[in-house]
Each structure stands twice: as structure tokens, then as C-alpha cells.
C-alpha positions as a LaTeX table, in Angstrom:
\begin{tabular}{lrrr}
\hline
Residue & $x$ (\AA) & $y$ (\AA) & $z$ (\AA) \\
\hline
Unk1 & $-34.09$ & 22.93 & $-13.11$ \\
Unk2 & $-35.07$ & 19.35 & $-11.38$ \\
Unk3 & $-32.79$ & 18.24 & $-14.14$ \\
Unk4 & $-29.64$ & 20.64 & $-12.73$ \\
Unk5 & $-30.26$ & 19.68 & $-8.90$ \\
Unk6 & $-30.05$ & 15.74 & $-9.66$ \\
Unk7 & $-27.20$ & 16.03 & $-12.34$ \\
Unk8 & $-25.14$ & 17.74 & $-9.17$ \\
Unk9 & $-26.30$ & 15.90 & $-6.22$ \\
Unk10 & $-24.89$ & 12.75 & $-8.43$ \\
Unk11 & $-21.78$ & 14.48 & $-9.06$ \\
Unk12 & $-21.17$ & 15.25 & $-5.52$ \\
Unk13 & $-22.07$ & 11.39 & $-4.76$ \\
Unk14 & $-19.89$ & 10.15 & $-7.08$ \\
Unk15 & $-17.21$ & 12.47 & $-6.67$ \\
Unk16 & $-16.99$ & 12.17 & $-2.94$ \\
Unk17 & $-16.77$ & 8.44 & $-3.26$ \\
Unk18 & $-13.98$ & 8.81 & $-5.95$ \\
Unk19 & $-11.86$ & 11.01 & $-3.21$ \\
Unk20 & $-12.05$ & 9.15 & $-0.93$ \\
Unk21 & $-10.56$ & 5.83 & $-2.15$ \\
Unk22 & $-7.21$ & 5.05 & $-0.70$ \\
Unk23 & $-4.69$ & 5.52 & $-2.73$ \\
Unk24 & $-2.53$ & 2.48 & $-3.56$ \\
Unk25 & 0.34 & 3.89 & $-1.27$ \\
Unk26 & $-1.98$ & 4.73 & 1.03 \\
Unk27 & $-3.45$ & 1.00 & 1.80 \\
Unk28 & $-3.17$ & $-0.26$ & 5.30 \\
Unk29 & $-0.76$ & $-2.69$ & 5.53 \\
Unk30 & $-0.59$ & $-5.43$ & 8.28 \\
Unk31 & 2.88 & $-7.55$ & 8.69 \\
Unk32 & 5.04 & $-9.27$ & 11.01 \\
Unk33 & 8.39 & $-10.86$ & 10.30 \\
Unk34 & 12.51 & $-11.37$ & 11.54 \\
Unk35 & 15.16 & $-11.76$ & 10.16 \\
Unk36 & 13.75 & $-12.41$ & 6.47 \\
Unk37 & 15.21 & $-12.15$ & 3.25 \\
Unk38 & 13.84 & $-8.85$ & 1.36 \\
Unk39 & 12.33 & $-11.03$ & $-1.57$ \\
Unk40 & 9.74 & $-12.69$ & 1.06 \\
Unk41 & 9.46 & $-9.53$ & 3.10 \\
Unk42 & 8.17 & $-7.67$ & $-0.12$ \\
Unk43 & 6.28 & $-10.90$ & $-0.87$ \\
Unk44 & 4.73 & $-10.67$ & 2.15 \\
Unk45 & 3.92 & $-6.61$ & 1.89 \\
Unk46 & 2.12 & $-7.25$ & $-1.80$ \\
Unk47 & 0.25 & $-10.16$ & $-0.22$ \\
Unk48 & $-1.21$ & $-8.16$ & 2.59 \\
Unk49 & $-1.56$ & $-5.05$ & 0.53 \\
Unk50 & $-2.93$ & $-6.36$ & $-2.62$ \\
Unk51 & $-0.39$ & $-4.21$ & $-4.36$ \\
Unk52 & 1.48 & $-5.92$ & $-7.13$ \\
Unk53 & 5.63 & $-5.48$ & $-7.10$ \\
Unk54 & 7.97 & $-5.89$ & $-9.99$ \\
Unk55 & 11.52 & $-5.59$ & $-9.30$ \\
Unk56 & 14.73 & $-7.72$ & $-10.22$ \\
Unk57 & 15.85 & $-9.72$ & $-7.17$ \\
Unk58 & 19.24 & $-10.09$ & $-8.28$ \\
Unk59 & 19.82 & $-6.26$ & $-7.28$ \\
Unk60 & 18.42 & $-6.84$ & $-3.62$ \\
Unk61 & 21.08 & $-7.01$ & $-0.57$ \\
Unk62 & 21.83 & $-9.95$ & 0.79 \\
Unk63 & 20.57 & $-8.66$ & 4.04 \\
Unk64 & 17.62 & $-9.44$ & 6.20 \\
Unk65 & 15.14 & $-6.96$ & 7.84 \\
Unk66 & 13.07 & $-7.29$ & 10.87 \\
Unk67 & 10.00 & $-5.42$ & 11.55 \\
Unk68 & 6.19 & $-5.57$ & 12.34 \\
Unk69 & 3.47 & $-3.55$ & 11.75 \\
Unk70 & $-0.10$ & $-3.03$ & 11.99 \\
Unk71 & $-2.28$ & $-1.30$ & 9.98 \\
Unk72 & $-0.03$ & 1.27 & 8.54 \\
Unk73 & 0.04 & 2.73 & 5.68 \\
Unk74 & 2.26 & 0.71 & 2.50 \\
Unk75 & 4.29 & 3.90 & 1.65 \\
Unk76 & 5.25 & 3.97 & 5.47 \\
Unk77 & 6.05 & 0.15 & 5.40 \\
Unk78 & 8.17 & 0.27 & 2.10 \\
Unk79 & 10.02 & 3.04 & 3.96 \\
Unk80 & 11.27 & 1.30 & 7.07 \\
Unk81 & 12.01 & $-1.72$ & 5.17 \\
Unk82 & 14.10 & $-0.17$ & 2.22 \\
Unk83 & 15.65 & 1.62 & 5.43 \\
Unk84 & 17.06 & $-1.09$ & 6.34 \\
Unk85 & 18.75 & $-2.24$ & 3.17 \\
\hline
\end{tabular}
């Protein structure tokens, strides 16, 4: 029975802490920039995120995008900044 109660309370530690990770689109993401071409703004968004991107550059606008943002979440970041592409 002792056996049965430790087996679980370890499951429930080890579970809880598994749930409770963020999520990688869920990381808080802290940036600030004007004007900037998307390649650096996305270099900038993996570099404070720790999230690694892979996408072709030739397909990106030639547009720049402004924005800042502090501790918010990368999925929310990504968002605004594709928005204004």
C-alpha cells in the first residue's frame, strides 16, 4: 500500500511540473524595434524567445514593421508582426 501512495504522490509531482511548462508559443517574449526589416525583427523574436525559426527570406515583404512589447506571449508577438506584412 506504502508502495501505491508514493508511486502517485510522484506522479502527481511530476505530472504537475510537466503541465505546467510553457509551451513554446506560449514563452514570454520581450522586444522593441522601428522600422526594421522582418528578417531582423524575427531575428530578434527567436533571440529573446529562445525559439528557433526556419523560413526562406526571399518570400518575406520588403516592408518594415514597428512594434514593442513586453513580456507577451510569442504566439501574440508573431501575430502583430505577420499583421503587418
Amino acid at each position: 500500500m506504502q508502495r501505491v501512495c508514493w508511486t502517485f504522490i510522484l506522479l502527481l509531482l511530476f505530472g504537475s511540473q510537466v503541465f505546467s511548462q510553457v509551451t513554446g508559443l506560449e514563452v514570454p517574449v520581450t522586444v522593441s524595434f522601428e522600422d526594421a526589416d522582418p528578417d531582423q525583427v524575427l531575428q530578434l523574436i527567436e533571440r529573446s524567445s529562445g525559439v528557433p525559426f526556419s523560413y526562406n527570406n526571399n518570400i518575406l515583404p520588403n516592408r518594415t514593421v514597428s512594434g514593442s512589447y513586453t513580456d507577451r506571449p510569442l504566439k501574440e508577438v508573431l501575430s502583430k508582426v505577420l499583421d503587418q506584412l
